[in-house]
C-alpha positions in Angstrom: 0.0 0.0 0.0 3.0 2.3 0.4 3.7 2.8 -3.1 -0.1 4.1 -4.0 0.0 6.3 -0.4 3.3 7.9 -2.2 1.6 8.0 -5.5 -1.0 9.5 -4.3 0.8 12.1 -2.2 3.0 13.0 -5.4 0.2 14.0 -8.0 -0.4 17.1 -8.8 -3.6 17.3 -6.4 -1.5 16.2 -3.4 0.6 19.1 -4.4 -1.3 21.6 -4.9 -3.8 20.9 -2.0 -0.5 20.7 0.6 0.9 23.9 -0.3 -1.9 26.0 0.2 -3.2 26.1 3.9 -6.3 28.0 2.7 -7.1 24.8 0.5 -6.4 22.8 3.5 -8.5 24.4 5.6 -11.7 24.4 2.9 -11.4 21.2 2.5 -11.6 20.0 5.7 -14.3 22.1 6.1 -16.0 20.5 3.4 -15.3 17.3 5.1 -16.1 18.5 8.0 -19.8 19.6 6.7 -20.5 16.3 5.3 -19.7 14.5 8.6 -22.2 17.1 9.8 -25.1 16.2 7.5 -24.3 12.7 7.3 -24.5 12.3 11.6 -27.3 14.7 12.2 -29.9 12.9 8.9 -28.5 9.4 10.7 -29.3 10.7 14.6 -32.8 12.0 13.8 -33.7 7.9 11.9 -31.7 7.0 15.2 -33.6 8.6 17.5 -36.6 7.3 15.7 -35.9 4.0 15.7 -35.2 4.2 19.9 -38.5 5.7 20.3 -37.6 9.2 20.8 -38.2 12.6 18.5 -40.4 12.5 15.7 -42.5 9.6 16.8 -46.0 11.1 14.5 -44.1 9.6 12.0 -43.0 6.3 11.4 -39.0 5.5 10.9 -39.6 4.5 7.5 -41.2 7.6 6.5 -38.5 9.5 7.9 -35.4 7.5 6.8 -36.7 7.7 2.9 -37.3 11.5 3.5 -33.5 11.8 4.5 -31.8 9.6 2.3 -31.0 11.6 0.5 -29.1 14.4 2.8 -27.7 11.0 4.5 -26.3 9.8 1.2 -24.8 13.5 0.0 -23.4 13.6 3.4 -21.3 10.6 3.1 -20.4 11.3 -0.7 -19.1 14.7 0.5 -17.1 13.1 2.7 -15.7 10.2 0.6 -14.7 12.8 -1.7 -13.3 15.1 0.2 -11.4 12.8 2.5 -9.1 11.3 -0.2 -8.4 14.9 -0.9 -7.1 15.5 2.5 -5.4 12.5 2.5 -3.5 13.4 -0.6 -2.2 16.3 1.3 -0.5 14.2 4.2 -0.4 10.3 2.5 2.5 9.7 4.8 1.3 10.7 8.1 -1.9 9.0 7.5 0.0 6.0 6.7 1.9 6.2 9.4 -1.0 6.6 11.8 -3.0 3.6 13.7 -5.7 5.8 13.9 -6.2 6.5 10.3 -6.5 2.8 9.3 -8.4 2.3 12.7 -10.9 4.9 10.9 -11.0 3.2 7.9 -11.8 0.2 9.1 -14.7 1.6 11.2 -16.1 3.5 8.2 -15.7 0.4 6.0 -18.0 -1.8 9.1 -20.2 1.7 9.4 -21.2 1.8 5.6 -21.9 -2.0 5.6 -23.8 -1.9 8.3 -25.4 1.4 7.3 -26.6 -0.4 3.6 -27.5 -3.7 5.4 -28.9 -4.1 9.0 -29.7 -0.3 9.6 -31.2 0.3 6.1 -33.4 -3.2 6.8 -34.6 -2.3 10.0 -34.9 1.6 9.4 -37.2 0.9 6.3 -39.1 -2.4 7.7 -42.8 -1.6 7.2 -44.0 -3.1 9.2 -41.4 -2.1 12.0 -39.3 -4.2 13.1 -39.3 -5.2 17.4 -38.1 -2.8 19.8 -35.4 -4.4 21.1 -34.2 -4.4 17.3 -34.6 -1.2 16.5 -33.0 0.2 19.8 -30.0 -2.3 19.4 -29.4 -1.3 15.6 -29.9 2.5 16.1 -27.2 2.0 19.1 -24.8 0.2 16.5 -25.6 2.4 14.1 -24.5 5.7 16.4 -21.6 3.8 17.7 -20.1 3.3 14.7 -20.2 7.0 13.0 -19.4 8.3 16.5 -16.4 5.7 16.5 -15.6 6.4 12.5 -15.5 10.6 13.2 -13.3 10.4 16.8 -11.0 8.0 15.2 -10.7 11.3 12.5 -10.2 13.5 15.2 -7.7 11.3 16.6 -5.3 12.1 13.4 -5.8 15.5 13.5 -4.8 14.9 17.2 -2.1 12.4 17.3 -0.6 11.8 13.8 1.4 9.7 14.1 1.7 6.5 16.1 0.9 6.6 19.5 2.7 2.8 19.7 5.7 4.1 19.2 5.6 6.6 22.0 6.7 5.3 26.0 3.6 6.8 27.4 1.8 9.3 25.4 -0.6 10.7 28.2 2.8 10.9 30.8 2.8 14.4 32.0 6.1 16.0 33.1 6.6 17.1 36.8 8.6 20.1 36.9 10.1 22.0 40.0 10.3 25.5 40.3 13.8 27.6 39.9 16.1 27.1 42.8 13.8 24.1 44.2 15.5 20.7 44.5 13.5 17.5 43.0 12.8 16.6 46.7 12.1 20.2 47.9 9.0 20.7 49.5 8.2 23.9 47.3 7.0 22.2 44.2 5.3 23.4 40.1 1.6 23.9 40.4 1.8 20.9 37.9 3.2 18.5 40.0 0.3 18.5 42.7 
């Protein structure tokens, strides 16, 4: 996979999107907005299908009605996130939380046009266990897919490689010994 992550870093769109931080920044936003749509259409079904907000109308009703601001949200965002990814193939390479991501949005868009689509649509509706059970999977998984995102953003690179990524430094003030009494605010 190394050789089409380089590739893919080295055309011309890689390029052009890396150099500019104004590009950057748009389309992340752009990726950003899709996530957006895509989580907000899929909570309201969600919701739905737990027995909570729109409950005059049935789930089916409501999932066909926002299909398709739920689809343009995830086609926004499998457009614009090879983009980003074109701008740092390396890092994301590099990162366990970029192919943790992938993996989640490859199980969340099976799931999403299998089980959830089955169940949201069912007419007539399915138990309420079921429903309750799917919409939880279903929430779980975005959730999952968009903080594992957030992770790269966060992290970058891999946190295996690091001792302990969440130690914090004590530090002791000037003129204090380690075993002084008189010690950093961030040591207490």
């Amino acid at each position: 996979m190394m050789p089409l992550f380089r590739w893919w870093g080295q055309t011309a769109v890689g390029a052009t999107i890396r150099s500019s931080s104004a590009l950057i920044a748009v389309t992340q936003s752009i990726h950003l907005l899709g996530l957006t749509m895509l989580i907000g259409t899929l909570l309201m079904i969600n919701l739905n299908l737990m027995g909570l907000g729109f409950r005059r109308s049935p789930t089916s009703q409501i999932a066909r009605e926002l299909a398709p601001w739920t689809l343009g949200g995830l086609a926004v965002m499998l457009i614009s996130g090879p983009l980003i990814l074109s701008s740092e193939t390396l890092k994301a390479y590099e990162s366990s939380f970029f192919w943790l991501k992938m993996s989640l949005l490859a199980a969340a868009i099976l799931f999403h046009f299998t089980l959830f689509q089955r169940v949201s649509e069912a007419e007539p509706p399915a138990t309420a266990t079921r429903r309750r059970v799917v919409a939880c999977l279903s929430l779980g998984l975005w959730l999952a897919v968009a903080l594992a995102g957030k992770m790269i953003g966060i992290y970058g690179d891999d946190l295996r490689q690091e001792d302990d990524p969440f130690h914090s430094q004590s530090f002791t003030q000037p003129g204090a010994s380690e075993h002084s009494p008189i010690l950093n605010s961030a040591t207490r």
